[in-house]
C-alpha positions as CSV (number, residue, x, y, z in Angstrom):
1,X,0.0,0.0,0.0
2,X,1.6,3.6,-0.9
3,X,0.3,7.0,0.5
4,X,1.4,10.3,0.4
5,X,0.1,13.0,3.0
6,X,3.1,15.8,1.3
7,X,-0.2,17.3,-0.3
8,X,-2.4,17.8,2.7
9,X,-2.5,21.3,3.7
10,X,-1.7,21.7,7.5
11,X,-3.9,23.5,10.3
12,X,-6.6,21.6,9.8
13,X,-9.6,22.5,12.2
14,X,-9.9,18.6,13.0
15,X,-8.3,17.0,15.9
16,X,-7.2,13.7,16.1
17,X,-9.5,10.5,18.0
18,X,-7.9,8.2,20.2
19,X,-8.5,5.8,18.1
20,X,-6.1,7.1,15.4
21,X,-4.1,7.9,17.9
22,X,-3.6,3.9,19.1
23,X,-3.7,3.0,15.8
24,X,-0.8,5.0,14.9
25,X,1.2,4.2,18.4
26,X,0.7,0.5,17.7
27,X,2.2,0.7,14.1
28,X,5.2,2.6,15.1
29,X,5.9,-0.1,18.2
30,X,5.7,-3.4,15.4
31,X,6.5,-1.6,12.1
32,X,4.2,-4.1,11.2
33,X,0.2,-3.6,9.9
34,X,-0.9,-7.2,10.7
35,X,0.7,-7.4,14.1
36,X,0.1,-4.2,14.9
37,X,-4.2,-4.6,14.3
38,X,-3.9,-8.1,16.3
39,X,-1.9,-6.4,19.1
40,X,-5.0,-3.7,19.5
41,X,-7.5,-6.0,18.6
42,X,-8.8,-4.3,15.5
43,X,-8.4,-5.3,11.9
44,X,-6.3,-4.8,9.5
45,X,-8.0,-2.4,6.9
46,X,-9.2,-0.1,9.9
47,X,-6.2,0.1,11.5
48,X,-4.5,1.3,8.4
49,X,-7.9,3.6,7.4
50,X,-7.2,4.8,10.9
51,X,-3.2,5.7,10.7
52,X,-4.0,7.2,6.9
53,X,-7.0,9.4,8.4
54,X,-4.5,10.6,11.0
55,X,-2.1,12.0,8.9
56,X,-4.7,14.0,6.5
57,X,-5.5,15.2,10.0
58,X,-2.3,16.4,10.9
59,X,-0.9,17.1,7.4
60,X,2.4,15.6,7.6
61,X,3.4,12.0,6.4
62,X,3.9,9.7,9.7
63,X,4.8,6.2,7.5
64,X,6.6,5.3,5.0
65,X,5.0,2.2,3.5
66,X,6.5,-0.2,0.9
67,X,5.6,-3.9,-0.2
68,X,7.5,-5.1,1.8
69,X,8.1,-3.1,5.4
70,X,7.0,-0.1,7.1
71,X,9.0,2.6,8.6
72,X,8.4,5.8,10.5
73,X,9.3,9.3,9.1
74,X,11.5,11.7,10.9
75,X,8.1,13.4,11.7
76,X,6.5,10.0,12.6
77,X,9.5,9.2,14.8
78,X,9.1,12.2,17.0
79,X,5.1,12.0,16.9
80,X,5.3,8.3,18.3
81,X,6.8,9.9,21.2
82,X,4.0,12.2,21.6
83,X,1.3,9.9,20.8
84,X,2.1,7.7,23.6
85,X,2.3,9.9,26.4
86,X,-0.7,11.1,25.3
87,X,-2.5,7.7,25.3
88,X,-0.7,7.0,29.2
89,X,-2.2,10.1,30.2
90,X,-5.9,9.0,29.3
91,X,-5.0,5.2,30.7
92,X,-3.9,7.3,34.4
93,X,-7.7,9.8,33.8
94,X,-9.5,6.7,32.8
95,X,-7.9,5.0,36.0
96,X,-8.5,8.0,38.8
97,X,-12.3,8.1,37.4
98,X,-12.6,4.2,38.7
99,X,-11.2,5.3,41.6
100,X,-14.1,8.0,41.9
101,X,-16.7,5.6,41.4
102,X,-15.1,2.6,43.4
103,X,-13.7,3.9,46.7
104,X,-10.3,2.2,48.1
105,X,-9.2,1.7,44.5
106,X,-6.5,3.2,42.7
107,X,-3.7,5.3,44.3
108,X,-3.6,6.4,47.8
109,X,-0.2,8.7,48.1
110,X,-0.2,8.4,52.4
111,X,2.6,10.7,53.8
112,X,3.3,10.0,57.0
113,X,6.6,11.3,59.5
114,X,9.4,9.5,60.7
115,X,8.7,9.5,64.2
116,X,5.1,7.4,63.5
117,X,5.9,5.4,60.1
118,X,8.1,2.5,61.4
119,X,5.6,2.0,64.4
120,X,2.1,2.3,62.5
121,X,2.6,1.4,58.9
122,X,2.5,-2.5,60.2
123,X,-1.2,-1.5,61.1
124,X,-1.6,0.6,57.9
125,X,-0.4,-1.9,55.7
126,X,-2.3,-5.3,57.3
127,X,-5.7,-2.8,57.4
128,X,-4.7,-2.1,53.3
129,X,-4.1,-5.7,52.6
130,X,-6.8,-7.5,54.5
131,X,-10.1,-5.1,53.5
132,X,-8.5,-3.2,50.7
133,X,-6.8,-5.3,48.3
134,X,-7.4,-3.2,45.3
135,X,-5.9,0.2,46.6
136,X,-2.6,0.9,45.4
137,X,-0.7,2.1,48.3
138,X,2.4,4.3,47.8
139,X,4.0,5.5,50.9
140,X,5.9,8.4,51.5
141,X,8.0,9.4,54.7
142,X,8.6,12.5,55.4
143,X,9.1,15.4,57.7
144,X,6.5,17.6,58.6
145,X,6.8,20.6,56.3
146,X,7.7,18.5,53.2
147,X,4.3,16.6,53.8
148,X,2.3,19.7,54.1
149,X,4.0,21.0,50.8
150,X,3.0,17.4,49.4
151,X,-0.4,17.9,50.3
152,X,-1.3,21.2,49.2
153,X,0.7,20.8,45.4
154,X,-1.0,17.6,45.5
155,X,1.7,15.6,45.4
156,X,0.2,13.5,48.2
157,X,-3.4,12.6,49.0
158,X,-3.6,12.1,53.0
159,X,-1.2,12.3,55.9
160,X,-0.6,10.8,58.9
161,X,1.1,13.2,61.5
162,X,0.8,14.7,64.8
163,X,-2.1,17.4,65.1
164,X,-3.0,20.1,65.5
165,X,-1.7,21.8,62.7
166,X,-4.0,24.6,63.2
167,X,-4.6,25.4,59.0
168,X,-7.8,26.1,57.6
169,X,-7.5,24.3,54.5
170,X,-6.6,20.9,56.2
171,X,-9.1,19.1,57.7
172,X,-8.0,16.8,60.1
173,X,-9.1,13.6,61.5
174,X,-7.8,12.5,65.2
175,X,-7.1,8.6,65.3
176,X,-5.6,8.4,68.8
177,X,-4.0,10.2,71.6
178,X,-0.3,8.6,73.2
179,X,1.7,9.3,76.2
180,X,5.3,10.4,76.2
181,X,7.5,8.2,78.2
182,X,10.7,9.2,79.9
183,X,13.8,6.4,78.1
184,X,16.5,6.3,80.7
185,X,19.8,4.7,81.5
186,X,18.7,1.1,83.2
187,X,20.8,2.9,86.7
188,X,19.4,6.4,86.7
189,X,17.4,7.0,89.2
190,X,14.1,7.8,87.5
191,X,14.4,4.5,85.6
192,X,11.1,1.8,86.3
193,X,9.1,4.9,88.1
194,X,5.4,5.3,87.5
195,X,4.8,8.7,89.3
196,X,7.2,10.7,87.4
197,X,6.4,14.5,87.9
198,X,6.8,16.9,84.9
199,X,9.1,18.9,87.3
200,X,11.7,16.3,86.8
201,X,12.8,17.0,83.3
202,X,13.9,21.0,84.5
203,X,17.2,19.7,85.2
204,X,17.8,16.1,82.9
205,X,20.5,16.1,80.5
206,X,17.5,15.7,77.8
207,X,18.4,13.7,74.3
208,X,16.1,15.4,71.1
209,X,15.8,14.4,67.7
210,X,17.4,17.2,65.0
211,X,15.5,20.4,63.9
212,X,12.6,19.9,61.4
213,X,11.1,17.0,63.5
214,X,7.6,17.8,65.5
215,X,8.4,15.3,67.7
216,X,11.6,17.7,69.1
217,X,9.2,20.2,68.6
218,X,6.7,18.9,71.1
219,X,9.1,17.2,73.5
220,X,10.0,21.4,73.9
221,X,6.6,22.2,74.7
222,X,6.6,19.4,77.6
223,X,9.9,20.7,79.1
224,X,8.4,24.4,78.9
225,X,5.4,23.2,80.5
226,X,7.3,21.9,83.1
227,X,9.2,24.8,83.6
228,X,13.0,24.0,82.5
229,X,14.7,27.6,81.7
230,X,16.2,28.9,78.5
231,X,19.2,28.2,80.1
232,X,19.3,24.4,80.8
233,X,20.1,23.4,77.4
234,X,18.3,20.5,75.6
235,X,20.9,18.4,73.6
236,X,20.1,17.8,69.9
237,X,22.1,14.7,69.0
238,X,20.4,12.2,66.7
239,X,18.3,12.5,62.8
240,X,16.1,9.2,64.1
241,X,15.0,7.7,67.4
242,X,16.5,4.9,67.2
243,X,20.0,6.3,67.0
244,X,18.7,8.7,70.3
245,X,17.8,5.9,72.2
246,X,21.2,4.4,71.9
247,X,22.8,7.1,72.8
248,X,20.5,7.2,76.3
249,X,21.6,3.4,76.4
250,X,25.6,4.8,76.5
251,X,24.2,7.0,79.3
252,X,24.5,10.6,77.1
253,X,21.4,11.6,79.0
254,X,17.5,11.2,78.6
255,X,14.7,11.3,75.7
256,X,11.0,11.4,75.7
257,X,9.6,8.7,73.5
258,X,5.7,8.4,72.6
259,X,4.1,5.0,73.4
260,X,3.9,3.4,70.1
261,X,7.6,3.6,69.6
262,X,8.3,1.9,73.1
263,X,8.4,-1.3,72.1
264,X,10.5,-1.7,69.0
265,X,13.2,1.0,70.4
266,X,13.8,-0.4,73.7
267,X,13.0,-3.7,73.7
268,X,16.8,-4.6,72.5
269,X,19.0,-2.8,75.1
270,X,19.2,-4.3,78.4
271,X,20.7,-1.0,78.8
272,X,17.5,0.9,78.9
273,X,15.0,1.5,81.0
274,X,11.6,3.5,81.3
275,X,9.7,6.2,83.8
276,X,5.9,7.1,83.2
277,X,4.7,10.3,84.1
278,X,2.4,11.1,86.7
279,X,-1.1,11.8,85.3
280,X,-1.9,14.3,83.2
281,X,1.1,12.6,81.5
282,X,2.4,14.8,78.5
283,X,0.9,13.0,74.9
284,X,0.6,14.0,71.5
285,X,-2.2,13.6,69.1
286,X,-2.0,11.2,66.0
287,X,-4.3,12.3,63.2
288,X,-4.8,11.7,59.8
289,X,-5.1,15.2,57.7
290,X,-6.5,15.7,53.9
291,X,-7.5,18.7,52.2
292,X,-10.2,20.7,53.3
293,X,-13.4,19.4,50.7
294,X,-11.4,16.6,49.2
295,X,-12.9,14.6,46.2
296,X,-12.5,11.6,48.3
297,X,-13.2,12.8,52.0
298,X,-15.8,10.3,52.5
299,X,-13.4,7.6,51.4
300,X,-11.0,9.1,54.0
301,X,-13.5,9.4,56.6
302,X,-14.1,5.4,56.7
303,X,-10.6,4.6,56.4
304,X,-10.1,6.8,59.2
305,X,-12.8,4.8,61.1
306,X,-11.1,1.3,60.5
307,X,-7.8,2.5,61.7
308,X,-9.5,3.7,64.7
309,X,-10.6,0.1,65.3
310,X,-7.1,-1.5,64.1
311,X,-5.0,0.7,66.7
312,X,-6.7,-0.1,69.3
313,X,-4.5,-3.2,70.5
314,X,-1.9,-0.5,70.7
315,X,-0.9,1.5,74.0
316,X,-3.0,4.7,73.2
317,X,-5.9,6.3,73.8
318,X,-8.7,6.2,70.6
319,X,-9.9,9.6,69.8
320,X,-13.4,8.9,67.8
């Protein structure tokens, strides 16, 4: 079959259909009319009445077609390009509008921060997996301002963080409240207490995670609260707890640790050793936070309310 399209006048008022479009992408992957039409399930003469209509659409020649092979012009080379990003664009549309009418399918971009991921993604992920097989979960850890910056360019869909975050355009959804607890050397002499008064950490060589973390953030506002001065100095020496609470396990000094982490990051150091506060103890607040009127806030809200139920074999405090 031999075509030319060198005639065709260009700026034609006609835009191309998908259909040309996957005709065309097709015979530029096999360089082949017969394969291509199998591979796309259409046949033969349409696929090539397809590719040919394209090309009086566009005005330019896209094939070069002989008896015996088919190859693409320079145009057609840099046109296949464009033709299949364009067709992977409306195969991602096509795929967020099943998400819209199925909830918990599709992608779910979750940011969450360093000082919750490691002890709460088991939960996430078993909650995903057992009741929400077809949501493609894609995980993202991250310090607090990042996450926000996610969220608002929409580079991430919900977060999981400590709250309040006190911005209108988030709304947020408390999952649970969680106690600090005092991480000591296994011989200081707070260690294995249960009646710890706030008081006490105005004079402890106190361990804190680097700047940019909320949970060095909040671990000041306990000490404040408690009434340790500007100057007893708080010691910033670690990027992640688990590094912190080795150094309290080579007696550096003290950290505060929330509940959830407890477990994983002291139950390896014979070294180590823990105080609870006296009640009110100091806690945090463990939320999840989307957009404020979200396309998929009632998708959020449930799986807000089955994490609620999920958490609730940990040592917190459920917050419905």
């Amino acid at each position: 079959m031999t075509s030319s399209a060198s005639s065709i006048a260009p700026g034609r008022a006609r835009q191309p259909s998908l259909a040309q479009l996957r005709a065309f992408a097709a015979v530029a992957e096999h360089l082949h009319f017969r394969d291509a039409a199998t591979a796309i399930g259409m046949s033969q003469p349409a696929l090539s009445g397809a590719v040919s209509t394209l090309e009086e659409t566009l005005g330019i020649q896209l094939l070069e077609r002989t008896t015996r092979k088919v190859l693409l012009s320079p145009a057609g080379e840099r046109l296949a390009v464009r033709a299949r990003a364009v067709l992977e664009a409306v195969g991602s549309f096509m795929e967020e509008a099943e998400a819209a009418r199925a909830p918990f399918t599709g992608v779910l971009r979750l940011g969450v921060i360093p000082t919750v991921a490691p002890y709460l993604l088991p939960t996430v992920l078993r909650l995903v997996h057992d009741r929400y097989p077809q949501l493609d979960l894609q995980v993202h850890e991250e310090q607090t301002g990042s996450l926000l910056d996610g969220l608002a360019q929409g580079r991430l869909d919900l977060l999981l963080l400590a709250v309040p975050l006190g911005m209108s355009w988030i709304t947020e959804l408390p999952l649970f409240d969680e106690d600090f607890v005092l991480v000591t050397p296994h011989d200081h002499w707070l260690a294995g207490r249960g009646d710890i008064p706030r008081e006490a950490l105005r004079e402890l060589d106190l361990l804190l995670l680097d700047e940019g973390h909320c949970l060095r953030d909040q671990a000041l506002d306990v000490c404040r609260e408690a009434g340790r001065t500007a100057g007893v100095a708080a010691t910033t020496s670690a990027a992640g707890l688990s590094t912190l609470v080795q150094l309290v396990g080579g007696g550096l000094g003290v950290t505060l640790l929330p509940a959830t982490a407890l477990q994983v990051e002291t139950g390896r150091s014979e070294r180590l050793a823990t105080g609870h506060f006296a009640d009110p103890a100091p806690s945090r607040r463990i939320a999840l936070a989307m957009r404020t009127g979200a396309a998929r806030q009632g998708e959020f809200e449930a799986f807000a309310a089955a994490l609620r139920s999920e958490l609730r074999r940990l040592p917190v405090r459920i917050v419905n």
